[in-house]
N, CA and C atoms as an extended XYZ file, in Angstrom:
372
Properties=species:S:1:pos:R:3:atomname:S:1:resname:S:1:resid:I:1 pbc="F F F"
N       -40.945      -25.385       -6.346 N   UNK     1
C       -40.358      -24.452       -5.406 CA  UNK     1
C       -39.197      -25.092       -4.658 C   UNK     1
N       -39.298      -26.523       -4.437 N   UNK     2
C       -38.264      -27.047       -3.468 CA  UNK     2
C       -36.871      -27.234       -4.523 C   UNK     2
N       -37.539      -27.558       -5.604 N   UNK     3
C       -36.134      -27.890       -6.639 CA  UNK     3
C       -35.237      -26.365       -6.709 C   UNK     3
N       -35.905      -25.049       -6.767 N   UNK     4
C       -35.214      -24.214       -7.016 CA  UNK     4
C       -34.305      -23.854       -5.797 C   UNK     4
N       -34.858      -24.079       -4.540 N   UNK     5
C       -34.519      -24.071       -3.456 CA  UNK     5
C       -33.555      -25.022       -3.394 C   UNK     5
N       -33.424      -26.243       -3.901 N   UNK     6
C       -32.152      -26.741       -3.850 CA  UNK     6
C       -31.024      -26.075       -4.973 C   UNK     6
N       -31.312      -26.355       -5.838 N   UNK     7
C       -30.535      -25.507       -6.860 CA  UNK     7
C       -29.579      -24.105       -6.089 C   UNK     7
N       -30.461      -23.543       -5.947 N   UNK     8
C       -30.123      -22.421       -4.937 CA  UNK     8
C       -29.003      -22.637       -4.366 C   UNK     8
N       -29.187      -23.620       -3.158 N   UNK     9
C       -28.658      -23.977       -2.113 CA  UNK     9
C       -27.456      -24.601       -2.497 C   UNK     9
N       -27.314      -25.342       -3.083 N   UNK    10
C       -26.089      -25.952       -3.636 CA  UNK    10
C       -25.380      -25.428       -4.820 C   UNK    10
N       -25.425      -24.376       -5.744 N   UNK    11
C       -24.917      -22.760       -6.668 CA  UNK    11
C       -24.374      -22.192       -5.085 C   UNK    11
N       -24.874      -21.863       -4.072 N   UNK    12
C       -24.408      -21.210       -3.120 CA  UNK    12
C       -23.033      -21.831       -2.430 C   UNK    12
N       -23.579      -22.668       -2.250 N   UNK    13
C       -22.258      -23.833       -1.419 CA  UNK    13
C       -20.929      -23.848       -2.607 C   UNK    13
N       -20.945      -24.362       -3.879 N   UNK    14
C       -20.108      -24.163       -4.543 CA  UNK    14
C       -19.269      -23.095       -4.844 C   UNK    14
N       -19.622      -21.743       -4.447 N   UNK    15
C       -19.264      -20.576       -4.081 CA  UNK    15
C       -18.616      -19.945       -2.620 C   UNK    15
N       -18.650      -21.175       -1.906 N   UNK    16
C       -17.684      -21.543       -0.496 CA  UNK    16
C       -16.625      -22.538       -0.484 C   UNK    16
N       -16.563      -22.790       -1.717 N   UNK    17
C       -15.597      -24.210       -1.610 CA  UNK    17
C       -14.228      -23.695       -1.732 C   UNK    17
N       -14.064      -22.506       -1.889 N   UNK    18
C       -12.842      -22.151       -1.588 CA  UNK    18
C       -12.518      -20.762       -1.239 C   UNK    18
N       -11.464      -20.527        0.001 N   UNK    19
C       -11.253      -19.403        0.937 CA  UNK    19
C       -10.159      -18.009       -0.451 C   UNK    19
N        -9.843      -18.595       -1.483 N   UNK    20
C        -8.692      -18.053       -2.014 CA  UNK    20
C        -9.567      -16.369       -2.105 C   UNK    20
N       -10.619      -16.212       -2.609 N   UNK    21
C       -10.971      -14.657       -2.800 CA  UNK    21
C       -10.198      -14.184       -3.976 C   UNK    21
N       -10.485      -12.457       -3.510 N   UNK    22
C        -9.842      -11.761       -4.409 CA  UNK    22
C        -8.274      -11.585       -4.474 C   UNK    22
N        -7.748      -10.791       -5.125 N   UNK    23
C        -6.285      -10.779       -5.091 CA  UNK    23
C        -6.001       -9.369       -4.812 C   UNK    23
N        -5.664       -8.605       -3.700 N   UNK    24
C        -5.703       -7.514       -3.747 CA  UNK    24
C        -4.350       -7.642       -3.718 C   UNK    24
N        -3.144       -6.568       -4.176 N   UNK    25
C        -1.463       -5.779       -3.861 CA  UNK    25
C        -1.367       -5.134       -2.732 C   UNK    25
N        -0.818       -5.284       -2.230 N   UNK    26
C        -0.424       -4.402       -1.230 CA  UNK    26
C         0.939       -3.554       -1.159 C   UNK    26
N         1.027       -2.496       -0.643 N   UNK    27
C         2.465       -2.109       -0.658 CA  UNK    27
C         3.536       -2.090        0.884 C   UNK    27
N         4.070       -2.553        1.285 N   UNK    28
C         4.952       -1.568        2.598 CA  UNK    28
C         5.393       -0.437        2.632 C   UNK    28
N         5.492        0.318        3.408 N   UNK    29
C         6.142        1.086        3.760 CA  UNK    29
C         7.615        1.488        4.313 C   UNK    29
N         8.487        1.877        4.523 N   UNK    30
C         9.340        1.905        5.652 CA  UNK    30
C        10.269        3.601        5.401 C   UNK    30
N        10.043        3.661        6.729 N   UNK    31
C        10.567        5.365        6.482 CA  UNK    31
C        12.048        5.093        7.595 C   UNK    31
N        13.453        5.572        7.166 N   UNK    32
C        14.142        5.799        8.470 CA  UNK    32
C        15.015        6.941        8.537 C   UNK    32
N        15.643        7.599        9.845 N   UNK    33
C        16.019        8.602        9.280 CA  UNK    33
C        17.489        8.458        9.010 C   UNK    33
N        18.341        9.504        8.968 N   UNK    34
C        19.877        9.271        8.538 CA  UNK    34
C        20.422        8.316        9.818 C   UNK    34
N        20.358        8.034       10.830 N   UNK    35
C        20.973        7.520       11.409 CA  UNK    35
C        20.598        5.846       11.480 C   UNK    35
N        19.407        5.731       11.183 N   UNK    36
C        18.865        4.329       10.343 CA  UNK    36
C        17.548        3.573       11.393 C   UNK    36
N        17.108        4.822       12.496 N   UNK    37
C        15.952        4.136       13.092 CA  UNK    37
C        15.033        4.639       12.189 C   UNK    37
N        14.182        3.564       12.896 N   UNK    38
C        13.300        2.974       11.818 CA  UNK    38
C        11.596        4.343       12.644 C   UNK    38
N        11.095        5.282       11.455 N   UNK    39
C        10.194        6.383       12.244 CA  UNK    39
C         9.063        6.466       10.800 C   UNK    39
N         8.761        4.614       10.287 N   UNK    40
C         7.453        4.580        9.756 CA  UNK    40
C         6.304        4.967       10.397 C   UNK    40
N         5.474        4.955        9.688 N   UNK    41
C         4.026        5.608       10.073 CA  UNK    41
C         3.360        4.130       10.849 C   UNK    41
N         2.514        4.086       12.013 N   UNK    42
C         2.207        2.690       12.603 CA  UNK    42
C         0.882        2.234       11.098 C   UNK    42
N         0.169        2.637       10.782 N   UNK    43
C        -0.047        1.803        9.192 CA  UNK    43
C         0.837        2.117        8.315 C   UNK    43
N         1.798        1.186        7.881 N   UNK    44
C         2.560        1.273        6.769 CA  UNK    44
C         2.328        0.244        5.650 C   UNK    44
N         0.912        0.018        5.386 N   UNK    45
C         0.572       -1.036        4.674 CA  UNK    45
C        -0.446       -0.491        3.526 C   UNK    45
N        -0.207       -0.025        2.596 N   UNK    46
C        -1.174        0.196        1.629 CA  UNK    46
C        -2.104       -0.714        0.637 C   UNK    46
N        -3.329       -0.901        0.535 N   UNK    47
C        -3.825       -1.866       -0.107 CA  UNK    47
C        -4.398       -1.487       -1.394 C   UNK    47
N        -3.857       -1.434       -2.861 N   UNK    48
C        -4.296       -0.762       -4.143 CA  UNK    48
C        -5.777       -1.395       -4.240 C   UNK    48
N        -6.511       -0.480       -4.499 N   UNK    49
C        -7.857       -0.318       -4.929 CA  UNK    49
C        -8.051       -1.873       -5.934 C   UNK    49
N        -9.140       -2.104       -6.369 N   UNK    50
C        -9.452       -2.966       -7.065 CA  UNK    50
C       -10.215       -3.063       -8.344 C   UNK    50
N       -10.960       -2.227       -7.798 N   UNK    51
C       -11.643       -1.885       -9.162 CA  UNK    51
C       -11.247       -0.600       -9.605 C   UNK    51
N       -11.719       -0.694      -11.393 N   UNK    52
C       -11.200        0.331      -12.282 CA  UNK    52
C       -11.851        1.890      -11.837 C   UNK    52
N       -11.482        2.710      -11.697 N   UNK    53
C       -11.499        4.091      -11.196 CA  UNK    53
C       -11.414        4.694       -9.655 C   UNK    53
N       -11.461        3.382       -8.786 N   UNK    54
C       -10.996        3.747       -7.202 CA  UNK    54
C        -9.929        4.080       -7.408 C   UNK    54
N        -9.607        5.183       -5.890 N   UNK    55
C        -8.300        5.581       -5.577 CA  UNK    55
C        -8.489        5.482       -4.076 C   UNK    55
N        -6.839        5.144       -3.434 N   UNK    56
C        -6.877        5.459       -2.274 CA  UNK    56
C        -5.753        6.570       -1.899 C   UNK    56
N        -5.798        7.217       -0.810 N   UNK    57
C        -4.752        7.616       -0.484 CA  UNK    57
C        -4.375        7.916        1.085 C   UNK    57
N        -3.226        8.036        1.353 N   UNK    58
C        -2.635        8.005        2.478 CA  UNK    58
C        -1.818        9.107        2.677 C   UNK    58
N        -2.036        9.852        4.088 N   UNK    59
C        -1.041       11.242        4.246 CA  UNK    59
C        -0.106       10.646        5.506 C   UNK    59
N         1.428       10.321        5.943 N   UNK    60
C         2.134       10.435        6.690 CA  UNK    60
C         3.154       11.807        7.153 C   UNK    60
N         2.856       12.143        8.527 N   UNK    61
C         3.760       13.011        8.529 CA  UNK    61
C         5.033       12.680        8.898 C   UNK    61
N         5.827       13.086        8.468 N   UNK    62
C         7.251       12.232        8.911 CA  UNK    62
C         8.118       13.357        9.876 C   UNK    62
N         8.241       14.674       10.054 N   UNK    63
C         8.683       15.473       10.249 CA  UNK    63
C         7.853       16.624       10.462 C   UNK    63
N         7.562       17.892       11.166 N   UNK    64
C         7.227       19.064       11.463 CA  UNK    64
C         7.098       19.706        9.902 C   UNK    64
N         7.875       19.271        8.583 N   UNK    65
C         8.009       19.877        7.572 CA  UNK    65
C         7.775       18.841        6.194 C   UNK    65
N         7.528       17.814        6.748 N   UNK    66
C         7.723       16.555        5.900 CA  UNK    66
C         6.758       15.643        5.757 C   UNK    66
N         5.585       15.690        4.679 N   UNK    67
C         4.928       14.511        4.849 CA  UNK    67
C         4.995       13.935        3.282 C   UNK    67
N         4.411       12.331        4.024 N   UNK    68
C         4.542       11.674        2.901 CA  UNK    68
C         2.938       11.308        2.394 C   UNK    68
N         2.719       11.197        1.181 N   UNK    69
C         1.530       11.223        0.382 CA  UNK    69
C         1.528        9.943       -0.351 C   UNK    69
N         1.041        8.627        0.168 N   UNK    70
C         1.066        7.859       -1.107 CA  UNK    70
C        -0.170        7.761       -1.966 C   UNK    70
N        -0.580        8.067       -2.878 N   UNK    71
C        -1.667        7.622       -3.592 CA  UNK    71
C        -2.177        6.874       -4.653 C   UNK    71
N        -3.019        5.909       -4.346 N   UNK    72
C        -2.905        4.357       -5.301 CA  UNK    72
C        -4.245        4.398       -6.090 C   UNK    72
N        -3.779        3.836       -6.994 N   UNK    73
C        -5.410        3.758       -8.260 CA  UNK    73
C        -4.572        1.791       -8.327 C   UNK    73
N        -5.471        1.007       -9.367 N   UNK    74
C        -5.436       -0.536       -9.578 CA  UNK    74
C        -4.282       -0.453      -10.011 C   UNK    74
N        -3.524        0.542      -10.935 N   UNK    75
C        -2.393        0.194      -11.853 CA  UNK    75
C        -1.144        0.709      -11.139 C   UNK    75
N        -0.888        1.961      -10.518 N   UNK    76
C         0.227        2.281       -9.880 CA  UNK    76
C        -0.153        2.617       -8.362 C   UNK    76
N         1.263        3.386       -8.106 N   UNK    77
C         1.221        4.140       -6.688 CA  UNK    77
C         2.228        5.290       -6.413 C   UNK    77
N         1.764        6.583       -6.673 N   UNK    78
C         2.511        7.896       -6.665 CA  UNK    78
C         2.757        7.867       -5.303 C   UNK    78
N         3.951        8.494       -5.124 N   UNK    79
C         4.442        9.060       -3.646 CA  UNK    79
C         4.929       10.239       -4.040 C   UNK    79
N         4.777       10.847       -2.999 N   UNK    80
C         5.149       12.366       -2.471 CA  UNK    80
C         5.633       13.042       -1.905 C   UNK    80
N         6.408       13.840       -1.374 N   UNK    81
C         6.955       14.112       -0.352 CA  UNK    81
C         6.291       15.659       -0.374 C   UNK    81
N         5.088       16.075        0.323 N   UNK    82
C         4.764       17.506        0.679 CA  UNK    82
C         6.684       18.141        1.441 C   UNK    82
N         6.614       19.104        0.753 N   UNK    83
C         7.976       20.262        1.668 CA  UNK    83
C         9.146       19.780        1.118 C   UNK    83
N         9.343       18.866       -0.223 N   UNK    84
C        10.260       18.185       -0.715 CA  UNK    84
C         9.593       18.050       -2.468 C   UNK    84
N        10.857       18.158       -3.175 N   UNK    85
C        10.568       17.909       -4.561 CA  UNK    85
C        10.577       16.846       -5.393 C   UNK    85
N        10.625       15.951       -4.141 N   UNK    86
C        10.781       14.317       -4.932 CA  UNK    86
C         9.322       13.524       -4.764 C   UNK    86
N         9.233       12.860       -6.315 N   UNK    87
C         7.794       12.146       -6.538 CA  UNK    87
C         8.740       11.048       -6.882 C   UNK    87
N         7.778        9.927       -7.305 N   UNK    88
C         8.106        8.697       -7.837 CA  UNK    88
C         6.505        8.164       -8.069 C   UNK    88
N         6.899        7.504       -9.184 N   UNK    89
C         5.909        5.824       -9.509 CA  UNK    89
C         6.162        4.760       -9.548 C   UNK    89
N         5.068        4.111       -8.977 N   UNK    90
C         5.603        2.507       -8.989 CA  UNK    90
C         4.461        1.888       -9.642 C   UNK    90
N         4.800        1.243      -10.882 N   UNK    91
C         3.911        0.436      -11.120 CA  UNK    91
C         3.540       -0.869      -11.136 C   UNK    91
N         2.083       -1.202      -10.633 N   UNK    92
C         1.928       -2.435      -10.383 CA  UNK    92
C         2.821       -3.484      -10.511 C   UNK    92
N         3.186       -3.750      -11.783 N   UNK    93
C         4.310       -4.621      -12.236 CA  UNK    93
C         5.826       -4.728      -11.777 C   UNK    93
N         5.408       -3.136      -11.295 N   UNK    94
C         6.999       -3.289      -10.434 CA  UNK    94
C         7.230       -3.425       -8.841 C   UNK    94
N         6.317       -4.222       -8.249 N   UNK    95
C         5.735       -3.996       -6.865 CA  UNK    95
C         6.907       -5.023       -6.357 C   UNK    95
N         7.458       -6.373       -7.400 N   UNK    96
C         8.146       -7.242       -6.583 CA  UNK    96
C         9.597       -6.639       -6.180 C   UNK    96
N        10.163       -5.592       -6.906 N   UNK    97
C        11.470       -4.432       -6.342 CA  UNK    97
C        10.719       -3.535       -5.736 C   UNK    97
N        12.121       -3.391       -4.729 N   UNK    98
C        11.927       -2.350       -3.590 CA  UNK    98
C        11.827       -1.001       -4.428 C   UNK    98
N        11.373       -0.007       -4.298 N   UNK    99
C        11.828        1.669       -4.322 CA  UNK    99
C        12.125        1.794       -3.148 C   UNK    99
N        13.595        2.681       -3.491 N   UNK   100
C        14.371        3.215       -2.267 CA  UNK   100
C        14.374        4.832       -2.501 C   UNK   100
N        14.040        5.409       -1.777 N   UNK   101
C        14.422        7.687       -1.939 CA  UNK   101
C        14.806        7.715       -1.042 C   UNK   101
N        15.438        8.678       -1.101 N   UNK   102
C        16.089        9.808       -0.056 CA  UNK   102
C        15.537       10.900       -0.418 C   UNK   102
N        15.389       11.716        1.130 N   UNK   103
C        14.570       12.498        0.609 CA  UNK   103
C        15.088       13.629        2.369 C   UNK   103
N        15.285       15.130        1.697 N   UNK   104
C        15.723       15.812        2.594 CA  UNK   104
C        14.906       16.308        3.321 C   UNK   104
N        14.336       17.157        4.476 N   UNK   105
C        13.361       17.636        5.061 CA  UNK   105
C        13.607       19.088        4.752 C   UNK   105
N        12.905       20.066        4.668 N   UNK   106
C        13.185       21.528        4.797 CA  UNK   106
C        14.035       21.861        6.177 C   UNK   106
N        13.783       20.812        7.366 N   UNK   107
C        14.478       21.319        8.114 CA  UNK   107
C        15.790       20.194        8.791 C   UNK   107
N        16.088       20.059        6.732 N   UNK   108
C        17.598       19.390        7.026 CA  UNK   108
C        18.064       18.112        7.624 C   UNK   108
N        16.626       17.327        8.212 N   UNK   109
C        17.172       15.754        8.561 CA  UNK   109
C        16.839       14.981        6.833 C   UNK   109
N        17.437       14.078        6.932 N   UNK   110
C        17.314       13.328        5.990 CA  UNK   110
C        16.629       12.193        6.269 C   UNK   110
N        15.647       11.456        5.276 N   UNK   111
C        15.498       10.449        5.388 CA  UNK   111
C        15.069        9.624        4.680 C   UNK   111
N        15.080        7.669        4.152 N   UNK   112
C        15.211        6.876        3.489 CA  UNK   112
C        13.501        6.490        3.205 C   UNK   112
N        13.183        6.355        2.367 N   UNK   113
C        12.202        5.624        1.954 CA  UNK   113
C        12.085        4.154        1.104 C   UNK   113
N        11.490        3.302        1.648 N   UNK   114
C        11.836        1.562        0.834 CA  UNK   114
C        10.105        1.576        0.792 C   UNK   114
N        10.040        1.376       -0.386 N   UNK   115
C         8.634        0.698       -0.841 CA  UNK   115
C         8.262       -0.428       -1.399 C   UNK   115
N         7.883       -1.889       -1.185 N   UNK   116
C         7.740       -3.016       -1.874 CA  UNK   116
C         6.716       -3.655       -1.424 C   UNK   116
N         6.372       -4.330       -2.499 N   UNK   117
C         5.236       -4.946       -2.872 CA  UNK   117
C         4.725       -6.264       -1.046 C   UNK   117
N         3.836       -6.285       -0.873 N   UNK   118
C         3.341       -7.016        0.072 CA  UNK   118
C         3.858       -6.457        1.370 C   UNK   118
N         2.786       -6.746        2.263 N   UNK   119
C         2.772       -6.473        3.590 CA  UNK   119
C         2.956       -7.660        4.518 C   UNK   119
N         4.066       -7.037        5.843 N   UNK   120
C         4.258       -8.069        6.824 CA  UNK   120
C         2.858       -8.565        7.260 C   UNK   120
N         3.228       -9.861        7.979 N   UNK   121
C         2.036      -10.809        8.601 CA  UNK   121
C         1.967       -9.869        9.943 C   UNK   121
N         1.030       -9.337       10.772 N   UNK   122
C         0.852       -9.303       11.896 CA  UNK   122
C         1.722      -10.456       12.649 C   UNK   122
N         2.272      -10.033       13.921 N   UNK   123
C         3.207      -10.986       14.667 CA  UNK   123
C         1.776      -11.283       15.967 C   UNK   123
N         1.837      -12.252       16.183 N   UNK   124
C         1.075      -12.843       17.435 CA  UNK   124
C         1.200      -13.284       18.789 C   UNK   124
């Protein structure tokens, strides 16, 4: 009993010897409008699912007429613009370039969308 109990114990410990974990993607966000302030959503950080058949998704409203939809499975990440006819994909592989849209509102402001791979550090 004590041998398995060590066994145990030290299979366990070897399984702490290092902080690296999983590897999750993340995406940014950044929304601005034509004049170039910056009117992202305060989470603008998407984190793609990990395992095979999760999805996540995210609704921003950007405007009275304008929201944005991102929705992520392991391999890509569709965006949306509800009240607008522009979609896009990004796939995994393409996370290290930005996606940039423009994208009009029904009620005529315009505004920029930049999407790329990894999220800022929290500032402290």
């Amino acid at each position: 009993m004590k041998r398995r109990l060590g066994l145990l114990l030290a299979l366990a410990s070897l399984g702490c010897q290092s902080n690296a974990g999983l590897h999750y993607d993340n995406v940014h966000l950044s929304v601005s409008d034509e004049a170039g302030v910056d009117v992202s959503p305060a989470n603008s950080c998407l984190t793609l699912p990990l395992l095979l058949g999760s999805q996540v998704e995210q609704r921003h409203r950007i405007d009275a007429q304008l929201e944005l939809v991102l929705h992520a499975d392991r391999d890509r990440v569709l965006v949306r613009f509800d009240g607008s006819g522009v979609r896009a994909e990004l796939a995994r592989e393409q996370l290290a370039e930005p996606l940039e849209l423009d994208v009009e509102s029904p009620s005529g402001a315009s505004y920029r969308l930049v999407l790329i791979g990894g999220c800022p550090k929290p500032s402290t």
